[in-house]
N, C-alpha and C positions, 0 to 999 in steps of 0.2 A: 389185414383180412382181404381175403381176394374177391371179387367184386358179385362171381357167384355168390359168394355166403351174405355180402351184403341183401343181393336180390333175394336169397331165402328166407333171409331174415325178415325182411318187410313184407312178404310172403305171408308168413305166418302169422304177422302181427293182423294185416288186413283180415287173414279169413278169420282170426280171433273178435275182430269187431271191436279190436282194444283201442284203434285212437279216437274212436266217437264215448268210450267207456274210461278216463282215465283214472276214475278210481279204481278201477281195477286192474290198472298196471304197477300197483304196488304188488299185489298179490301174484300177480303172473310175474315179475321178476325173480320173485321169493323162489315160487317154482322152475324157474328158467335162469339160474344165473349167469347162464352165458349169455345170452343175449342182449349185446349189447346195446343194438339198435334201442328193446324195450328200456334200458336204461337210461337212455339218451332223452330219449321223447318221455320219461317220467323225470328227470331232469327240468326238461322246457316244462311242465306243468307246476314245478313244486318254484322253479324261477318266475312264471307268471303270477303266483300265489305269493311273491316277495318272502317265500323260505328259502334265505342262501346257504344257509348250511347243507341242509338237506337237497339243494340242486349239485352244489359243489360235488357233493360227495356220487350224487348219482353221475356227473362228468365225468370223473373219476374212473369209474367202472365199467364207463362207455369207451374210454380210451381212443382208438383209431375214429372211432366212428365221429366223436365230438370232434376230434381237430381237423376229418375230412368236412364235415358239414359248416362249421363255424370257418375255414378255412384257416388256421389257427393254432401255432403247438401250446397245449393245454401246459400251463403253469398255472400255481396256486398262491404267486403274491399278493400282497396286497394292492401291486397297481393291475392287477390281474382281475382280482374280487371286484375293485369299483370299476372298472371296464364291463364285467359282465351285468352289475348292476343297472348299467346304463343305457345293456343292449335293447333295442329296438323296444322302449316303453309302448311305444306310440302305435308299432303293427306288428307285434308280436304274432299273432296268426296269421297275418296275411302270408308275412315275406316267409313265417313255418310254410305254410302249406306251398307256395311256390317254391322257395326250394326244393321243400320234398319231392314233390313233380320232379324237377329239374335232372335232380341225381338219381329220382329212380328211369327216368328215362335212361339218361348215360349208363347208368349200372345196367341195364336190360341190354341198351346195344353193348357195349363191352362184355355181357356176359353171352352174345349171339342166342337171346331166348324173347325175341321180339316175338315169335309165335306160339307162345306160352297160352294155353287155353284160358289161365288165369292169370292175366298181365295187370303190373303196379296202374297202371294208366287206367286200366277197366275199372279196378278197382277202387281205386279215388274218384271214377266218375260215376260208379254206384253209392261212394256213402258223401256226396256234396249234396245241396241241394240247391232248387230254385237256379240250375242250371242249363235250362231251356234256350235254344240256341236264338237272339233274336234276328230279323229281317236287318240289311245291314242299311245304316243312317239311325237306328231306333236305338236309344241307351238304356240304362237300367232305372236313370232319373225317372226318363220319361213313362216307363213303365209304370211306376210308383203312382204318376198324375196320373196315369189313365183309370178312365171310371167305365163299370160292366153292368149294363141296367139288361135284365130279364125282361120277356114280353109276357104280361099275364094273359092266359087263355089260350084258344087257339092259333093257329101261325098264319091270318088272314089278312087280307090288305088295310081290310077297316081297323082289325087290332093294333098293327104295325103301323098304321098311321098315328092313332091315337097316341101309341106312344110315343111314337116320335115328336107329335106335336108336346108331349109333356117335358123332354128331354129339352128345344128348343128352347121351351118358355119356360119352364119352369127350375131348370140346371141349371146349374154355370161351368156351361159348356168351354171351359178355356185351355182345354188341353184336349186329348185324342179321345174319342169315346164308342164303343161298341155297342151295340144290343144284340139281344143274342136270345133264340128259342129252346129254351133246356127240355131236355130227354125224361119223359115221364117212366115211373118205374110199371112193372107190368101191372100191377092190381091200379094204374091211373091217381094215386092219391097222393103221390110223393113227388117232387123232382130229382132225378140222379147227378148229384155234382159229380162220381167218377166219371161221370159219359160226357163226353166235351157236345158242348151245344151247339146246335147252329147258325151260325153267323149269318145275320140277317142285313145288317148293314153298318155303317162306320162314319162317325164324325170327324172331319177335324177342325176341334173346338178354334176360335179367334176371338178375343176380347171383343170385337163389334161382332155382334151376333148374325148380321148380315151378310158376312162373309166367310163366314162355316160352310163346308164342304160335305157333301151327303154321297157318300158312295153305296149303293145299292150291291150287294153280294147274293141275292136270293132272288130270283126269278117270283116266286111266288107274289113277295111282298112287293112287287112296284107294277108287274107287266112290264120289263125293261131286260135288255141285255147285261145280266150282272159283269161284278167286276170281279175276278179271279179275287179266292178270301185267304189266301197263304198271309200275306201281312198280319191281319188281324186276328189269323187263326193263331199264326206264331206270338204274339202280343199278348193275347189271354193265356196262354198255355203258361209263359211265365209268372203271367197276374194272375192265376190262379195260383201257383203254388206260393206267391207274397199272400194271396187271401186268406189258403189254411194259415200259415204264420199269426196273421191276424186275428185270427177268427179266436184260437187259441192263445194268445194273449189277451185278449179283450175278454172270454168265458175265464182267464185265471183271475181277474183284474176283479170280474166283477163276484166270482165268490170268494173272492178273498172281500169285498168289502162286504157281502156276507155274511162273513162269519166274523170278520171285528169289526165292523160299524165306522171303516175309515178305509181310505184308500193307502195305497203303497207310497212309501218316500221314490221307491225306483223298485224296477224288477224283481234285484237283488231278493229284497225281500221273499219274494217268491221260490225263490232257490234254496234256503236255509236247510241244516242236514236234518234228518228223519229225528222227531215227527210234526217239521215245520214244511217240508218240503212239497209244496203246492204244486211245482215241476219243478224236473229234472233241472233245468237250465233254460236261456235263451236264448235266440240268433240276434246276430248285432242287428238286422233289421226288425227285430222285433221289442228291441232295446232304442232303436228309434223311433218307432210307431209309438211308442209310449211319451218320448221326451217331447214329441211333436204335435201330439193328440191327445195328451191326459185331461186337459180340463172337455174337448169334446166329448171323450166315453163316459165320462162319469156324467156330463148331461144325457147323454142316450140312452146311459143303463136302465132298461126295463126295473120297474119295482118287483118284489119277489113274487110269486104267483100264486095267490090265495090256497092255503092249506100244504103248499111244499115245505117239504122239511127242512131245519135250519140243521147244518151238520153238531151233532151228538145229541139229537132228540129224539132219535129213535124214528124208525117207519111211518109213512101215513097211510091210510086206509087209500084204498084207489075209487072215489068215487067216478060219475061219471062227469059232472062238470069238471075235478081236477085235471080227469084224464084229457078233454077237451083243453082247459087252460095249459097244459103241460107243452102241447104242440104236436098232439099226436095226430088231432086231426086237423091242423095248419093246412091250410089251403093257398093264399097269399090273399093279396087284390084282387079287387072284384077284374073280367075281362079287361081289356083293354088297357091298363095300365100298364106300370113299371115295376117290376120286384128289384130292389136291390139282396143281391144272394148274399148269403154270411152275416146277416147283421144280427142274428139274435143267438145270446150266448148256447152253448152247445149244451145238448143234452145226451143224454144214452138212455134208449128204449128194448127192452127185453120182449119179445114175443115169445111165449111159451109154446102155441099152437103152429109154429112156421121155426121154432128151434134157430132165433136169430136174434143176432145184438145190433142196435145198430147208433151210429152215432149220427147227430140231425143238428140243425140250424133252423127253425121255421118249417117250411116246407121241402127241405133241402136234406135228403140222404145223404151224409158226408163219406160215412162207409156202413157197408152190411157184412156183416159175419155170422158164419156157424158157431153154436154154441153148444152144449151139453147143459140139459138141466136135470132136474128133478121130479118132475111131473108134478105131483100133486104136493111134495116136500119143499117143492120153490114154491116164495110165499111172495103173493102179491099186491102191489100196494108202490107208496113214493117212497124212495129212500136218498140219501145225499152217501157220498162218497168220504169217509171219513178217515182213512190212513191208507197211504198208499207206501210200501213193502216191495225191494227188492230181494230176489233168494231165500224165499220167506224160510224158517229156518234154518238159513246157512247154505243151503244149495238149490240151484238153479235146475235141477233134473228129480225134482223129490215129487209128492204126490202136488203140490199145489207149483209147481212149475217155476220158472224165473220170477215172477211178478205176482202181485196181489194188491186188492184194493178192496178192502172193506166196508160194507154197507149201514150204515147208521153207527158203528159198536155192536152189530150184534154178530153170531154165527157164522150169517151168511157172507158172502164175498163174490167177488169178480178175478178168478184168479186160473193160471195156468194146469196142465194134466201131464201124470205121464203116461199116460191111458189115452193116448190120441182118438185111437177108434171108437170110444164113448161119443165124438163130439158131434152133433147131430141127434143124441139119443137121449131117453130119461133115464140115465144109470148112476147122476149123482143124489147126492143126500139131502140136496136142496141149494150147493152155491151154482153159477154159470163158472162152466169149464172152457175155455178158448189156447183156440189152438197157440202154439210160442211165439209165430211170427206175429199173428194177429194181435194178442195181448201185448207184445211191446211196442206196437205200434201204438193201439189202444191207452196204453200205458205213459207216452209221450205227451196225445193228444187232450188226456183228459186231468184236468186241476183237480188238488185237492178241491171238493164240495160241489163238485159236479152233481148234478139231480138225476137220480135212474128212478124210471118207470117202469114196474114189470105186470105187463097185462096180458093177454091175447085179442089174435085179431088186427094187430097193427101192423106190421111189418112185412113186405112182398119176401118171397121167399129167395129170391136173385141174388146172389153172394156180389157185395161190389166193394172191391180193396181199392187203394190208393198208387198210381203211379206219376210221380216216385214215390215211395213208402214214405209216410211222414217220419222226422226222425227229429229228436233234441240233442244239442251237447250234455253232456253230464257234468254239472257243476256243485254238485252236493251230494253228501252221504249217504245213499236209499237203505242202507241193510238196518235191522235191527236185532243185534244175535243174543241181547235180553230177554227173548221174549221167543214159547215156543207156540205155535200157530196150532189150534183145534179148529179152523174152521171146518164146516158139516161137509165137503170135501165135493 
């Protein structure tokens, strides 16, 4: 195969969105038997999953491509079989995806289409994540240690002091630490985690506490010549996108204990195919957040919140202390404190009168979307998230869209359009309609038994997505072709 057709071919697979989706490279092969590439890379998935038969045979069919990539003429002996059995247990994805790099660079210059509007390179650097460039000497460990305390209240010297003296004394300040002045949304009741905050100043933490370092980055807060804040600005930007990670494991973790009264053996558990499948999948950092921090979250997990619904009890009335306990009117710390951002498990809030979804942590807007409702046929009240549905009926472009996530068991739903220009408007039957990018985003970030609240009044009307788009591996079976979907549309 000449090295054009290879660069097509992974072309096609990228704008398809299939190596972040690999169950759905069974099906697109079905469709596409020539491409071999897809063969190939459903191969390495069915060989990480320890199915040899079934990888062998997709080698097989990939022919040139497997013996260019593996570097390798493809035989089928038996000292063949326990060779590949024993290829790379240990970084199976790592040394995939650098390869892949590798030879799609080569394949691009050999095919003289380095100026490709849509280049392999662009395109693996759109669907990675948590790839924020850091300051150089600073590693990915150290990111990890670094802790990000919010200033509550206004951005004043007395505030800023206060918390710093909390941070000092009351931390264990033994690695790098930031504070930092989050971006209020326009109606003032919210903070906006898309909007990067303002760095206010920077620790570096030292086991004698005496010899911590205090760099002042903000004028305001010292009356001093700050210090240019590119370091620390570059440093959160990565820890922020390790935070959504966490935030999102920690909200699956804790409605999964929930809803069966026990915590997880490991992740896994959370991955299982439809209709155990709490999420998609998860990131090996978030697969160590767990190994490293389970007996922590399970002390930290908030108790469930008087009157929230347990998943498949059906809706709660929305009074108004619920709606308060819910977090809709979350404020944080009194002034002068410290907020730490992300700690409380995730929820999603529906405003009817502002036509917006939005998904929060405390006081923290994680993201805000346009939605499509119902007016007076979307019905209000607590509901918990109770099956979540890829291609609901079979396709991905039908009236309920790619995705779907159903509210208590009943009718209503959170689910895709193909009526785009509804979305803003009361022209459904009573579920919220979200537009395809938004809903799989959405779709990613929220566990099964997620609690939504649908009230009015809550929600600024400022649309605030995520960059980068939060995104999961796919490790389990979303569809369910059992079963055909009436929800009220």
């Amino acid at each position: 195969m000449k090295p054009k057709e290879h660069e097509e071919q992974l072309q096609q697979l990228f704008q398809q969105h299939l190596l972040d989706n690999p169950m759905y490279l069974k099906e697109y092969v079905r469709q596409h038997p020539g491409n071999k590439m897809a063969w190939y890379l459903l191969g390495r998935e069915y060989d990480a999953q320890g199915k040899r038969g079934k990888a062998l045979y997709c080698y097989k069919q990939a022919g040139e491509i497997y013996e260019a990539f593996e570097e390798r003429t493809m035989t089928f002996s038996p000292e063949s079989e326990q060779s590949l059995r024993q290829w790379e247990r240990s970084r199976r994805r790592q040394r995939f995806r650098s390869r892949l790099r590798g030879a799609a660079a080569a394949l691009l210059v050999a095919a003289g289409v380095l100026l490709l509007p849509w280049s392999v390179n662009d395109a693996l650097k759109q669907r990675e994540q948590a790839v924020s460039p850091l300051p150089q000497g600073v590693t990915p460990e150290q990111v990890q240690q670094t802790k990000v305390y919010y200033v509550a209240g206004a951005r004043s010297k007395e505030n800023v002091g206060a918390a710093l003296q909390q941070m000092l004394l009351q931390e264990r300040l033994n690695s790098y630490a930031i504070l930092a002045s989050g971006k209020q949304t326009e109606d003032g009741r919210w903070i906006s985690w898309p909007q990067p905050p303002d760095i206010l100043l920077s620790v570096e933490g030292k086991e004698d506490a005496s010899q911590q370092q205090i760099i002042y980055h903000d004028a305001e807060s010292c009356a001093c010549q700050p210090t240019e804040p590119s370091k620390p600005q570059a440093i959160y930007r990565s820890w922020a996108e390790q935070r959504e990670q966490e935030l999102v494991a920690r909200s699956a973790v804790a409605a999964y204990v929930r809803k069966q009264g026990r915590a997880p053996a490991s992740l896994q558990e959370l991955n299982q195919p439809y209709p155990l499948n709490t999420l998609p999948g998860v990131t090996p950092y978030m697969e160590q957040l767990f190994e490293q921090q389970k007996e922590q979250w399970l002390k930290e997990m908030p108790a469930a919140v008087p009157g929230s619904p347990v998943p498949g009890e059906g809706p709660q009335p929305l009074a108004a202390a619920d709606a308060a306990a819910s977090g809709m009117t979350s404020q944080g710390p009194a002034a002068g404190g410290l907020m730490k951002p992300l700690t409380e498990p995730l929820r999603i809030i529906v405003d009817k009168s502002s036509h917006r979804l939005a998904v929060v942590s405390g006081s923290f807007i994680v993201r805000n979307y346009p939605v499509g409702l119902g007016a007076g046929r979307t019905p209000e009240g607590m509901f918990a998230i109770t099956e979540k549905v890829r291609n609901p009926n079979g396709k991905s472009n039908g009236e309920f869209g790619s995705r779907g996530m159903t509210l208590s068991d009943t009718e209503y739903a959170i689910h895709g359009t193909n009526k785009p220009s509804s979305i803003g408007k009361d022209q459904s039957l009573g579920c919220v309609r979200m537009l395809q990018e938004d809903l799989e985003e959405l779709f990613d970030m929220a566990p099964m038994g997620t609690l939504v609240t649908i009230g009015q009044g809550q929600l600024p009307s400022e649309v605030k997505r995520g960059t980068p788009v939060f995104h999961l591996p796919m490790f389990s079976e979303e569809t369910n072709p059992g079963k055909v979907y009436k929800w009220l549309d």
